[in-house]
DRENMINU-917360 format. One record per atom (N, C-alpha, C, O, CB): residue number from 0; residue in one letter; x, z, y. Coordinates in steps of 0.2 Angstrom, whole numbers, plus 2048, in hexadecimal, padded with zeros to 3 digits. Each point is the difference from the previous one (the first is absolute). Glycine has a CB too. Layout:
N
+-----+----+-----+-----+-----+
|   i | aa |  xx |  zz |  yy |
+-----+----+-----+-----+-----+
| NUM |  A |   X |   Z |   Y |
...
+-----+----+-----+-----+-----+
//
This chain:
88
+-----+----+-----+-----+-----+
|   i | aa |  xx |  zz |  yy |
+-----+----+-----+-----+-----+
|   0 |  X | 7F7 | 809 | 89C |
|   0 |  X | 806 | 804 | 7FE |
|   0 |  X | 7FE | 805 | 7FC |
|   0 |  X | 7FB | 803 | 801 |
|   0 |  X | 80B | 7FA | 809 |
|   1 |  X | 7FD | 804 | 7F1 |
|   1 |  X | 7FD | 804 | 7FB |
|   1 |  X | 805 | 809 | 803 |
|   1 |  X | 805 | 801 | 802 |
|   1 |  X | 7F9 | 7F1 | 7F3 |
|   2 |  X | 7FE | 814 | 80A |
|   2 |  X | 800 | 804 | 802 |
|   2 |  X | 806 | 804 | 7FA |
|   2 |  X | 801 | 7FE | 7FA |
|   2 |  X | 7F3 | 800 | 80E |
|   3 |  X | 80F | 80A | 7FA |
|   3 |  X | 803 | 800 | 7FC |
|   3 |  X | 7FC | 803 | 7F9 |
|   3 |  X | 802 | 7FF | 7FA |
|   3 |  X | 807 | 801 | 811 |
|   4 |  X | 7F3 | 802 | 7F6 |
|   4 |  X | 7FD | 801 | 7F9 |
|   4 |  X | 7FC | 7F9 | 7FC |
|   4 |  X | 800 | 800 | 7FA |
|   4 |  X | 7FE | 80D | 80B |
|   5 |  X | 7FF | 7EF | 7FF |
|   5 |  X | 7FF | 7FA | 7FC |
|   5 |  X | 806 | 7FC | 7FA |
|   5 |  X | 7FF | 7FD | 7FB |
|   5 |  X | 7FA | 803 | 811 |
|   6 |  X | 80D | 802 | 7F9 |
|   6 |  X | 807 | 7FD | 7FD |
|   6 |  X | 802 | 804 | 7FA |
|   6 |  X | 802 | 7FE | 7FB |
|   6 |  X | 803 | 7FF | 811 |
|   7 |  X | 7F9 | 80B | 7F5 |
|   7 |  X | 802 | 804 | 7FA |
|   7 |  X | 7FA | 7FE | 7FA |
|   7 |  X | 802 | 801 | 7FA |
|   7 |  X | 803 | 80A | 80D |
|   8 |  X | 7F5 | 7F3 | 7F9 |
|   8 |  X | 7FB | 7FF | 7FD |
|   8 |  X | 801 | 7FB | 7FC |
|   8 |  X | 7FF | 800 | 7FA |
|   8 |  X | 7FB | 804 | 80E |
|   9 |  X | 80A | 7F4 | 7FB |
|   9 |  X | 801 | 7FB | 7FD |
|   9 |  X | 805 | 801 | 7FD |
|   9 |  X | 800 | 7FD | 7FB |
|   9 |  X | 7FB | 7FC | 80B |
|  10 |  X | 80B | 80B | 7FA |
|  10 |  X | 808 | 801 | 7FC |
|  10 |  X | 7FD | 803 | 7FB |
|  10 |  X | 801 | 7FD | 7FB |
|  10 |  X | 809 | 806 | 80E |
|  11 |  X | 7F0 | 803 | 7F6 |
|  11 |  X | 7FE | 805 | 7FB |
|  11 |  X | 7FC | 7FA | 7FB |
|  11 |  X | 802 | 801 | 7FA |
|  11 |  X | 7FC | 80C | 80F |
|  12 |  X | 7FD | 7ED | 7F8 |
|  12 |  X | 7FD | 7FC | 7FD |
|  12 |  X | 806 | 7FC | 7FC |
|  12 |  X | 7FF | 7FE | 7FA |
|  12 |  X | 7F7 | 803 | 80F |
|  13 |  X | 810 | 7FD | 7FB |
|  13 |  X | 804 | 7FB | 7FE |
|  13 |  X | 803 | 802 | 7FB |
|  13 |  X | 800 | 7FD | 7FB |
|  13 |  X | 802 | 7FF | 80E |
|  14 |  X | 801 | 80B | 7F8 |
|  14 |  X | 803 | 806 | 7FB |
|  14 |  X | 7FC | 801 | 7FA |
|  14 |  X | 804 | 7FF | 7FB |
|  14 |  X | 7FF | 808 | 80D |
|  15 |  X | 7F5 | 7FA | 7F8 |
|  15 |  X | 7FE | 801 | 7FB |
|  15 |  X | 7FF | 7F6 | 7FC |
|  15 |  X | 7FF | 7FE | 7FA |
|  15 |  X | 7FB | 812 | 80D |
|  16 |  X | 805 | 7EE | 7FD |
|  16 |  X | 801 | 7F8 | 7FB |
|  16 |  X | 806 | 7FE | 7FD |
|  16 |  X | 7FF | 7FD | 7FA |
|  16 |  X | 7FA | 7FF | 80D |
|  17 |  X | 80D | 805 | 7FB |
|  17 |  X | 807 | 800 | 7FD |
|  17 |  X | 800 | 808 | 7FA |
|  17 |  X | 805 | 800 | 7FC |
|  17 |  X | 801 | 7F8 | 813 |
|  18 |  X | 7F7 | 80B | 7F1 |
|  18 |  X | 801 | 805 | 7FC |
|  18 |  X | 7FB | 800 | 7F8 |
|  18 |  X | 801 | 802 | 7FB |
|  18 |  X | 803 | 804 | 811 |
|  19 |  X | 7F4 | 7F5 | 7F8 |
|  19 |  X | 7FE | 7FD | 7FB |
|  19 |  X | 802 | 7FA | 7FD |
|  19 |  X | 7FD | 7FE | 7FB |
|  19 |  X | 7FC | 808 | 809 |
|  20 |  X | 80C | 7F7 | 7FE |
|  20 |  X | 806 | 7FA | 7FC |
|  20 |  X | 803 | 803 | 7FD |
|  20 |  X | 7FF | 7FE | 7FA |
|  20 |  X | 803 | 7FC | 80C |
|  21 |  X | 802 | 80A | 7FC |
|  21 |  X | 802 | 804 | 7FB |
|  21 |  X | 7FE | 802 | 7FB |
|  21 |  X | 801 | 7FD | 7FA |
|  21 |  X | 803 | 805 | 80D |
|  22 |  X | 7F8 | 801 | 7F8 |
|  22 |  X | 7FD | 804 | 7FA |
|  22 |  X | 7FC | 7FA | 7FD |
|  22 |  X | 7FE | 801 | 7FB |
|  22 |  X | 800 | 80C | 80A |
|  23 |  X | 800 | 7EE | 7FE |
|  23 |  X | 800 | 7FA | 7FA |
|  23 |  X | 804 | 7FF | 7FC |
|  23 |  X | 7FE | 800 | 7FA |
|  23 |  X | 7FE | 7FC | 80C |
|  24 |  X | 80B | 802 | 7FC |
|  24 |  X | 807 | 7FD | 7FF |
|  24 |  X | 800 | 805 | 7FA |
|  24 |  X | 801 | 7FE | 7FA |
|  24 |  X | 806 | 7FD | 812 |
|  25 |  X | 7F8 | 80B | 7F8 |
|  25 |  X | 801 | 807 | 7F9 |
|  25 |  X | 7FC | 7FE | 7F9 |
|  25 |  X | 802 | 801 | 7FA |
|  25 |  X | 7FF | 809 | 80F |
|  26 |  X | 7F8 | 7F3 | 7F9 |
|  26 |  X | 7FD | 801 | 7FA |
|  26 |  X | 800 | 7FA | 7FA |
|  26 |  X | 7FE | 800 | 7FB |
|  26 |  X | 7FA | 807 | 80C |
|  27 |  X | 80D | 7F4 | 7FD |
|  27 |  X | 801 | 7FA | 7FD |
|  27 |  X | 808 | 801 | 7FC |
|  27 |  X | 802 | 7FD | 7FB |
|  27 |  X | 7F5 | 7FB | 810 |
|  28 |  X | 80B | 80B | 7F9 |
|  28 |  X | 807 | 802 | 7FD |
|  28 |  X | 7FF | 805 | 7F7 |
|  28 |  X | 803 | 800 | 7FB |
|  28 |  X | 801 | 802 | 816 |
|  29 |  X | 7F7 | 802 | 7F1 |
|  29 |  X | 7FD | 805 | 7F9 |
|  29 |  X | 7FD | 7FC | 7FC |
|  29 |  X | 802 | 801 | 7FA |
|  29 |  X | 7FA | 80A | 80C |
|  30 |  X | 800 | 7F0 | 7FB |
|  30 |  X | 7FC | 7FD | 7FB |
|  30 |  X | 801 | 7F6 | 802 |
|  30 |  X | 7FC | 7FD | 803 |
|  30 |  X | 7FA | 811 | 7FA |
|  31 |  X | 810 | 7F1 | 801 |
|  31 |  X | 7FF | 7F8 | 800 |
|  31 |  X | 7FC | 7FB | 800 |
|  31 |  X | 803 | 7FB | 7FF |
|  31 |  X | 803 | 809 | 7FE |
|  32 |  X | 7F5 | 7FA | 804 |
|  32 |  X | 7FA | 7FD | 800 |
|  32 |  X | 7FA | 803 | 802 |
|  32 |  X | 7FA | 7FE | 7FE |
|  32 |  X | 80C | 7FE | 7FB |
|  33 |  X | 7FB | 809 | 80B |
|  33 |  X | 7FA | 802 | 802 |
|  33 |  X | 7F9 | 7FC | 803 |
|  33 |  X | 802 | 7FB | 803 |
|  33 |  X | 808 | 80C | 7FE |
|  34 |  X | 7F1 | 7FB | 800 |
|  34 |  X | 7FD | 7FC | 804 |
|  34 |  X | 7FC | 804 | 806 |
|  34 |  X | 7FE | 806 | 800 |
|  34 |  X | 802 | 7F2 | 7F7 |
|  35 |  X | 801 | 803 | 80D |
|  35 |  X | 7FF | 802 | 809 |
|  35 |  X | 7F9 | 806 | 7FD |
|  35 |  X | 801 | 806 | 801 |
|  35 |  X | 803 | 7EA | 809 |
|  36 |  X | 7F7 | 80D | 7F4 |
|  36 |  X | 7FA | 805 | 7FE |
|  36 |  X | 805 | 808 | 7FF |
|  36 |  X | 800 | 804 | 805 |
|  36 |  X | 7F6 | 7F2 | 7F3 |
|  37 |  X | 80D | 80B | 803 |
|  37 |  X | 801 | 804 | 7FC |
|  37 |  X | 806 | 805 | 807 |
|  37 |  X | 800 | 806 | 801 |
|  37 |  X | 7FD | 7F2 | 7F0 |
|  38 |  X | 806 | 803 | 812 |
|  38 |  X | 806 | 804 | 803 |
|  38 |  X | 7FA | 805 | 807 |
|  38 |  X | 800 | 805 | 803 |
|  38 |  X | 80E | 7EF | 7FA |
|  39 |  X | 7ED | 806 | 804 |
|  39 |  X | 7FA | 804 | 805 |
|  39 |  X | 7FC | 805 | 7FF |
|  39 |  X | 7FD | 804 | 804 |
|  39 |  X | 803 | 7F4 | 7FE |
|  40 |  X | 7FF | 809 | 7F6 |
|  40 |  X | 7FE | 805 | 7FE |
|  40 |  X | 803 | 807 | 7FF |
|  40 |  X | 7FC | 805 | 7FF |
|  40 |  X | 801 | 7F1 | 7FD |
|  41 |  X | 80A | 80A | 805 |
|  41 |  X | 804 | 803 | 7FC |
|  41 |  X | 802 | 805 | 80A |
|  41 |  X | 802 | 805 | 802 |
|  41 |  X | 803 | 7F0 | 7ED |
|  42 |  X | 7FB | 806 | 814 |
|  42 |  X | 802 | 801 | 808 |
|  42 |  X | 7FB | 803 | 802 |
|  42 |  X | 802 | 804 | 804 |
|  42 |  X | 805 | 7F2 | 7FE |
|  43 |  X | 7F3 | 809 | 7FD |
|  43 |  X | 7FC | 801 | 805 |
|  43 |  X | 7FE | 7FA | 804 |
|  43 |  X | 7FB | 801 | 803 |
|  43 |  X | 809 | 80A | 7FB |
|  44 |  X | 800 | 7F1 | 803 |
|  44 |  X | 7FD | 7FA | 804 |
|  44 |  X | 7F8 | 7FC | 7FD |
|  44 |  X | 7FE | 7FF | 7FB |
|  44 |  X | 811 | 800 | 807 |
|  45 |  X | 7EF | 7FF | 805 |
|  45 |  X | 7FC | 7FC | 800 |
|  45 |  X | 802 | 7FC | 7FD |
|  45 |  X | 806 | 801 | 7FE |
|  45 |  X | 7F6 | 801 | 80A |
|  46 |  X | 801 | 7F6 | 7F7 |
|  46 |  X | 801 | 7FA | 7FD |
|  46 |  X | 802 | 7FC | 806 |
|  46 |  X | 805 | 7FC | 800 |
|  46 |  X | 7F2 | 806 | 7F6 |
|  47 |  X | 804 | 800 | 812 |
|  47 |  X | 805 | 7FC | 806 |
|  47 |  X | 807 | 802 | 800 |
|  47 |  X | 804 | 7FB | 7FF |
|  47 |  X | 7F4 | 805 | 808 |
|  48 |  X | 809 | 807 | 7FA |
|  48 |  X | 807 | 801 | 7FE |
|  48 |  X | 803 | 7FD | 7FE |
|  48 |  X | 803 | 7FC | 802 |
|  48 |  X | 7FB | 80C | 7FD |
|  49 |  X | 801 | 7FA | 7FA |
|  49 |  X | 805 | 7FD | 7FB |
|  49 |  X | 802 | 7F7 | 800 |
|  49 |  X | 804 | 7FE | 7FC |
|  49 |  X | 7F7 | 80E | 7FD |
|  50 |  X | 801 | 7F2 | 80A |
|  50 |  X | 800 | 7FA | 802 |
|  50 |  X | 804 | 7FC | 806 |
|  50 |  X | 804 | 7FC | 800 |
|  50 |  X | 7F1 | 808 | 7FB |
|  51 |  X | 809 | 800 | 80A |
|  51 |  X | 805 | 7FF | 806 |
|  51 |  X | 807 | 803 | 7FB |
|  51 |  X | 804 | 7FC | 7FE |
|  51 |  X | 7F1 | 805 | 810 |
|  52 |  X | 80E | 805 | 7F1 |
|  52 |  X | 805 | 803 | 7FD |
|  52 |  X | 804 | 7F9 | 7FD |
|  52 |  X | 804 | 7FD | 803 |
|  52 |  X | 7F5 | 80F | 7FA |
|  53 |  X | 804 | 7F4 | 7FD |
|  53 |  X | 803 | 7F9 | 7FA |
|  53 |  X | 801 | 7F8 | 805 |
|  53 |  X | 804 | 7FC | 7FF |
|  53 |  X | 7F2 | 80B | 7F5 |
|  54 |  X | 805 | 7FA | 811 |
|  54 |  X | 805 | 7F8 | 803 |
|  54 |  X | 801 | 800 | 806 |
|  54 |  X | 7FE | 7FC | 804 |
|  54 |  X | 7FE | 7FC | 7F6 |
|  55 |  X | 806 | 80F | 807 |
|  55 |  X | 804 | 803 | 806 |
|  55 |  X | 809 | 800 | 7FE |
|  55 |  X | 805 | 7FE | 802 |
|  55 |  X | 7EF | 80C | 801 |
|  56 |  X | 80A | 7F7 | 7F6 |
|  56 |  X | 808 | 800 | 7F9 |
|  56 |  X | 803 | 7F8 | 7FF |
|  56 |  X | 806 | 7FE | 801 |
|  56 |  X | 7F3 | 80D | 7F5 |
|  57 |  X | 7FF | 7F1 | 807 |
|  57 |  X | 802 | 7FC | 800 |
|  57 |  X | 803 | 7FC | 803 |
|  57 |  X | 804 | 7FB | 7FD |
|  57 |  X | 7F8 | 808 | 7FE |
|  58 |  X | 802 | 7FE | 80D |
|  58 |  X | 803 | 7FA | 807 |
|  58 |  X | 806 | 802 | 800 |
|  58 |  X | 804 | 7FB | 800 |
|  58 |  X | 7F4 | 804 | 808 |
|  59 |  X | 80A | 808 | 7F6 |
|  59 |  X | 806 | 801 | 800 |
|  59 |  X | 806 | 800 | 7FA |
|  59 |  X | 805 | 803 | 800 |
|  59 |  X | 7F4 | 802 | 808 |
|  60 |  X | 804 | 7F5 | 7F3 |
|  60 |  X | 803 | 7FD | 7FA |
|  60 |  X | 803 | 807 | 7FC |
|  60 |  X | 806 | 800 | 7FF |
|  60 |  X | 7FC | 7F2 | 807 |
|  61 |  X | 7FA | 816 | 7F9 |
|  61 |  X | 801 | 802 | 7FD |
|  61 |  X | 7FC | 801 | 7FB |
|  61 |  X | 800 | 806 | 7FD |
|  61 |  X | 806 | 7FC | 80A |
|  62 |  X | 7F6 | 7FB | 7F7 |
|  62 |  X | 7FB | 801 | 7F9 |
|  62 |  X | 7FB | 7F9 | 801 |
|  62 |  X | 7FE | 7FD | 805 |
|  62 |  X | 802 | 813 | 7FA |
|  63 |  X | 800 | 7EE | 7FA |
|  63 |  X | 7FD | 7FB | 7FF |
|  63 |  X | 7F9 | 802 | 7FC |
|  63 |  X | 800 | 805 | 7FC |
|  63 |  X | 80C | 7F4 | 804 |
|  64 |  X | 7EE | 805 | 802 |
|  64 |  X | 7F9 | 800 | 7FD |
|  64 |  X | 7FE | 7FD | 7FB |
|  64 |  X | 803 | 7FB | 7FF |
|  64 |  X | 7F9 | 806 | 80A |
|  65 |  X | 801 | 7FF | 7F3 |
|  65 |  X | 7FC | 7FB | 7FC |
|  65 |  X | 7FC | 801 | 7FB |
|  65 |  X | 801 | 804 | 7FC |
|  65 |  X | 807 | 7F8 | 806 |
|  66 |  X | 7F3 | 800 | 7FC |
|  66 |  X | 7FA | 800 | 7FC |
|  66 |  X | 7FE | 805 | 7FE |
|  66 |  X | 7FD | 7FC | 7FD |
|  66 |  X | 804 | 7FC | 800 |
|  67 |  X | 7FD | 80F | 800 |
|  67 |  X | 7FF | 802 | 7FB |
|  67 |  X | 7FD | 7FE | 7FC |
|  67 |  X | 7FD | 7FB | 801 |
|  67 |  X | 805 | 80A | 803 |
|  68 |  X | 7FD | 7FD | 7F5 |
|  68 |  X | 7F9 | 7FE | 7FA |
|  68 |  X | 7FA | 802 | 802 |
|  68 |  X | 7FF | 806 | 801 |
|  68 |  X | 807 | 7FC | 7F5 |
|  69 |  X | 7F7 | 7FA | 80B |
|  69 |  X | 7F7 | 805 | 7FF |
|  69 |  X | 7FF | 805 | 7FB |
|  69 |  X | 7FE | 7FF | 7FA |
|  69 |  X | 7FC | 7F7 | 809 |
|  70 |  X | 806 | 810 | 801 |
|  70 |  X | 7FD | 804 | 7F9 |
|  70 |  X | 7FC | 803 | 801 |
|  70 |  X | 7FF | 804 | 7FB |
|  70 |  X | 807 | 7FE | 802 |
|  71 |  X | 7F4 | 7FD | 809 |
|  71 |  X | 7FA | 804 | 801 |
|  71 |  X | 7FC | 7F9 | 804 |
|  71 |  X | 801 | 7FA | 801 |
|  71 |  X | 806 | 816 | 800 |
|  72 |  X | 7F4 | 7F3 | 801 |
|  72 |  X | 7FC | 7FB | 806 |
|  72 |  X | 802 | 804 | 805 |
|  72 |  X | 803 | 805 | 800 |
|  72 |  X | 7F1 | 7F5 | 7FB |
|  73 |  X | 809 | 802 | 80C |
|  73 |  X | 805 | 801 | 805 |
|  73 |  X | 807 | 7FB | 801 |
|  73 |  X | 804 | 7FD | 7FD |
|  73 |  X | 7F6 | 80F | 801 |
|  74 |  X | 806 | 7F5 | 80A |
|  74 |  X | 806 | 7FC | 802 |
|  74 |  X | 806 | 803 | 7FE |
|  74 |  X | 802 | 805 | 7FF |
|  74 |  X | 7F8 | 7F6 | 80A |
|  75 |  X | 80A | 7FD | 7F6 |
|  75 |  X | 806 | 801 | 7FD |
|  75 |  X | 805 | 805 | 802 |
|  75 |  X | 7FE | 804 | 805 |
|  75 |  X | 800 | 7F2 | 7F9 |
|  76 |  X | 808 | 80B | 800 |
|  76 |  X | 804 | 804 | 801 |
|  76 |  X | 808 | 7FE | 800 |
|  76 |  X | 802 | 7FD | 7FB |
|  76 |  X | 7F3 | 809 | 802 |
|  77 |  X | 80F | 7FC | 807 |
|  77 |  X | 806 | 7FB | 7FF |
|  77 |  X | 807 | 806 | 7FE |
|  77 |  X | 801 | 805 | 803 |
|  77 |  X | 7F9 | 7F0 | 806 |
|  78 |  X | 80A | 809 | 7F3 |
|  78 |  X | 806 | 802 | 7FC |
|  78 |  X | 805 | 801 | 806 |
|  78 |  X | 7FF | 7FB | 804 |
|  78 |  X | 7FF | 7FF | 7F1 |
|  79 |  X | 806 | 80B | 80B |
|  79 |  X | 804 | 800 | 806 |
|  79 |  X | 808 | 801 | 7FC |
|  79 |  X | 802 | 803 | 7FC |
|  79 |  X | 7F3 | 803 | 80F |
|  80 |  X | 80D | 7F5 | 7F8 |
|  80 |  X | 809 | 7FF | 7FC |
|  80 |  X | 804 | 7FF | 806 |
|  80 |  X | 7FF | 7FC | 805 |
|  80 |  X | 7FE | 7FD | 7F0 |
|  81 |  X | 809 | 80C | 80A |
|  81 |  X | 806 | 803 | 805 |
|  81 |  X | 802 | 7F6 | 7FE |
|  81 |  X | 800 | 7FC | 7FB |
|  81 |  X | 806 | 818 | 803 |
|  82 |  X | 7FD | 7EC | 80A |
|  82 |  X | 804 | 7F8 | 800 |
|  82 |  X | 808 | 801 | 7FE |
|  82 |  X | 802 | 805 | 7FF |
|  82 |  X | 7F6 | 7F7 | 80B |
|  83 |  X | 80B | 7FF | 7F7 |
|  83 |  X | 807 | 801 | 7FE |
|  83 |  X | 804 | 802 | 806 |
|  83 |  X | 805 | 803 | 800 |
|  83 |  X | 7FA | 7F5 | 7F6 |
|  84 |  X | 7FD | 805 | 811 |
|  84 |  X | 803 | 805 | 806 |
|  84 |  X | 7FF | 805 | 802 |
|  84 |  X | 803 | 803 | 804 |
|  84 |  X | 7FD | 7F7 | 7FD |
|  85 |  X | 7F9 | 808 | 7FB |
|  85 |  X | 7FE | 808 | 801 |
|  85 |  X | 802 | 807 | 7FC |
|  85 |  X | 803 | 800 | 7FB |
|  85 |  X | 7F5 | 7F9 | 808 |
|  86 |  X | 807 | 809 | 7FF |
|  86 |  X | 804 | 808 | 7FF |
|  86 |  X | 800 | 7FF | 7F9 |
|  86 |  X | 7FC | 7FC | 7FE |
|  86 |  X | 800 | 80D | 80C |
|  87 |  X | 80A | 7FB | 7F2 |
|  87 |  X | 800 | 802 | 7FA |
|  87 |  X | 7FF | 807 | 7FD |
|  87 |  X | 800 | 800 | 7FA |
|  87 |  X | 806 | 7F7 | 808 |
+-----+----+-----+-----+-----+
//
């Protein structure tokens, strides 16, 4: 059974993951095509982060991923696009 501060610990984690959704949605909202790299950059997020973030969104069919161009070496990087069910 989880104690009462264990319980405040997981609401404060859940809070801060739904608030880093947000401020994705935001940075995708500012620049249309953004990529997941760039919005992690800009957040401060890790790359796990921003990872789990983006198809935490997508299960939830508000933003769709996809390919980016290679423009450097290193692993790719993917375009993040608001869905037509997702926020406007």
């Amino acid at each position: 059974m989880a104690t009462p501060r264990n319980r405040a610990g997981s609401v404060r984690a859940a809070d801060l993951r739904w608030r880093s959704a947000l401020a994705v949605l935001d940075e995708m909202r500012r620049e249309p095509g953004v990529t997941r790299a760039a919005v992690a950059r800009r957040l401060g997020l890790s790359t796990g982060s921003a990872t789990e973030i983006t198809s935490r969104l997508r299960d939830l069919a508000l933003l769709a991923e996809t390919p980016a161009a290679a423009t450097s070496r290193g692993r790719p990087t993917s375009v993040l696009t608001l869905t037509r069910t997702g926020p406007s």
